[in-house]
C-alpha positions as CSV (number, residue, x, y, z in Angstrom):
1,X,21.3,-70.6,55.6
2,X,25.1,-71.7,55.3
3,X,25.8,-68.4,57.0
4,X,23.7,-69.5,60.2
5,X,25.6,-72.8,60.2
6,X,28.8,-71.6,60.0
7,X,27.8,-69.3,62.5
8,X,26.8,-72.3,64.6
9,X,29.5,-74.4,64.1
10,X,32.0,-71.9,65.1
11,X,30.1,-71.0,68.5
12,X,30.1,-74.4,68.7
13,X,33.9,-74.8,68.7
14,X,34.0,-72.0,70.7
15,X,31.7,-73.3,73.5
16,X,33.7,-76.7,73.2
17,X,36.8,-75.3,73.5
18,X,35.8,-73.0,76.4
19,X,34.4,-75.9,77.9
20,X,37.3,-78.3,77.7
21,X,39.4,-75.4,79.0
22,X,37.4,-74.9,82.5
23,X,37.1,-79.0,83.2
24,X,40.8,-79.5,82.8
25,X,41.4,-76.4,85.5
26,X,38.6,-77.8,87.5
27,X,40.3,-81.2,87.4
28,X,44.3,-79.9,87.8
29,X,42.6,-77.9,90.9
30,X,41.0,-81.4,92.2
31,X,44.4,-83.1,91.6
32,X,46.6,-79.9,93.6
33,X,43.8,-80.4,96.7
34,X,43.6,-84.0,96.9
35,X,44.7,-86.2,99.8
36,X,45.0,-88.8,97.8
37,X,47.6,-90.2,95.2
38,X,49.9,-88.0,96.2
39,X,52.8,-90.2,95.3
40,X,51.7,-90.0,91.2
41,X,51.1,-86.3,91.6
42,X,55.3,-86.2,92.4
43,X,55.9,-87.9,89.3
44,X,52.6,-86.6,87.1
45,X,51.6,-83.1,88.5
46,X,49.5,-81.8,85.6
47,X,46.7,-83.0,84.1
48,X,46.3,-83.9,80.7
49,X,44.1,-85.6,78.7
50,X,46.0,-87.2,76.8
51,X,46.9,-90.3,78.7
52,X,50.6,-91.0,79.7
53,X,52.2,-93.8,78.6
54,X,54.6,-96.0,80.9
55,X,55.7,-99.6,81.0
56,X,54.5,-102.0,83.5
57,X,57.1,-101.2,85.5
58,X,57.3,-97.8,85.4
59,X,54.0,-98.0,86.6
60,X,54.2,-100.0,89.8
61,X,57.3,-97.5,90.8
62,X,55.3,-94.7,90.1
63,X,51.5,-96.1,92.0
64,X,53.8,-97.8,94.5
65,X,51.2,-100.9,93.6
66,X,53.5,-103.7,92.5
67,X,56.4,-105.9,94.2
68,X,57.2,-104.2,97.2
69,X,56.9,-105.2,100.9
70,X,54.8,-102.4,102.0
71,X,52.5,-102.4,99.2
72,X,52.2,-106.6,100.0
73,X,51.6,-105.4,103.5
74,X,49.0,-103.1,103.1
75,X,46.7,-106.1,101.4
76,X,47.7,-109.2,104.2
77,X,50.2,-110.6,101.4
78,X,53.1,-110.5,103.7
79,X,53.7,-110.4,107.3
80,X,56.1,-107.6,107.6
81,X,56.9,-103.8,105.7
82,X,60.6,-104.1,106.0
83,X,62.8,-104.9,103.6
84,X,65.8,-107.4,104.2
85,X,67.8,-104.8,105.5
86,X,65.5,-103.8,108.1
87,X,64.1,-100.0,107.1
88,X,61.1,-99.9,105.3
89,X,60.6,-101.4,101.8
90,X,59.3,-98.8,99.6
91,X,60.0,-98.4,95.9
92,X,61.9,-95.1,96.5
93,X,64.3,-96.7,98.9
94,X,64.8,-100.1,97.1
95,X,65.9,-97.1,94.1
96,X,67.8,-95.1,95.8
97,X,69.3,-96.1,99.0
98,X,68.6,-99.6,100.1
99,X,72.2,-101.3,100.3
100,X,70.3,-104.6,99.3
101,X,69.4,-103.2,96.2
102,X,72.6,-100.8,95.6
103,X,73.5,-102.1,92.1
104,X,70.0,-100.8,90.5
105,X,69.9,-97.7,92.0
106,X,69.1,-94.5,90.4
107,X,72.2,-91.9,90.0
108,X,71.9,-88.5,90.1
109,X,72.7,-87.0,86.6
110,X,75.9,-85.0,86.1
111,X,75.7,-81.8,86.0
């Protein structure tokens, strides 16, 4: 009889494993196809079940979802997608480019 379990619980394992395996390349093959969140897959292109962990802030640069013009936009919450110096107010130009916001930008790392 403890040969049958053991028998069992390692098909088990097995068949849990197996399964685990073919829903997280049915999900990374969802995430490569979709139209949608495409900004998060720059930042987060594989799957993983083990959720990632970011600050609050981290996480609005990432979603795009947090203090910026066009994201305010998009919901009625200001009149305008333009930030103050005229081009569009997205997070990746307020970190990168906008003159307005120059003394945060990101920096490219040495080489």
């Amino acid at each position: 009889m403890a040969v049958l379990s053991t028998s069992i619980s390692i098909f088990l394992n097995l068949a849990l494993k197996d399964l685990k395996k073919c829903s997280l390349e049915i999900w990374q093959d969802r995430w490569n196809l979709s139209e949608t969140g495409r900004r998060n897959f720059l930042f987060v292109p594989q799957v993983n079940i083990n959720r990632a962990s970011f600050n609050s802030r981290t996480n609005q640069f990432i979603t795009a979802h947090g203090p910026f013009v066009t994201y305010l936009h998009r919901f009625g919450l200001c009149s305008h997608d333009r930030c103050f110096c005229g081009a569009e107010g997205d997070p990746n130009r307020y970190a990168t480019v906008c003159p307005v916001t120059k003394p945060f930008h990101f920096t490219k790392p040495s080489a």
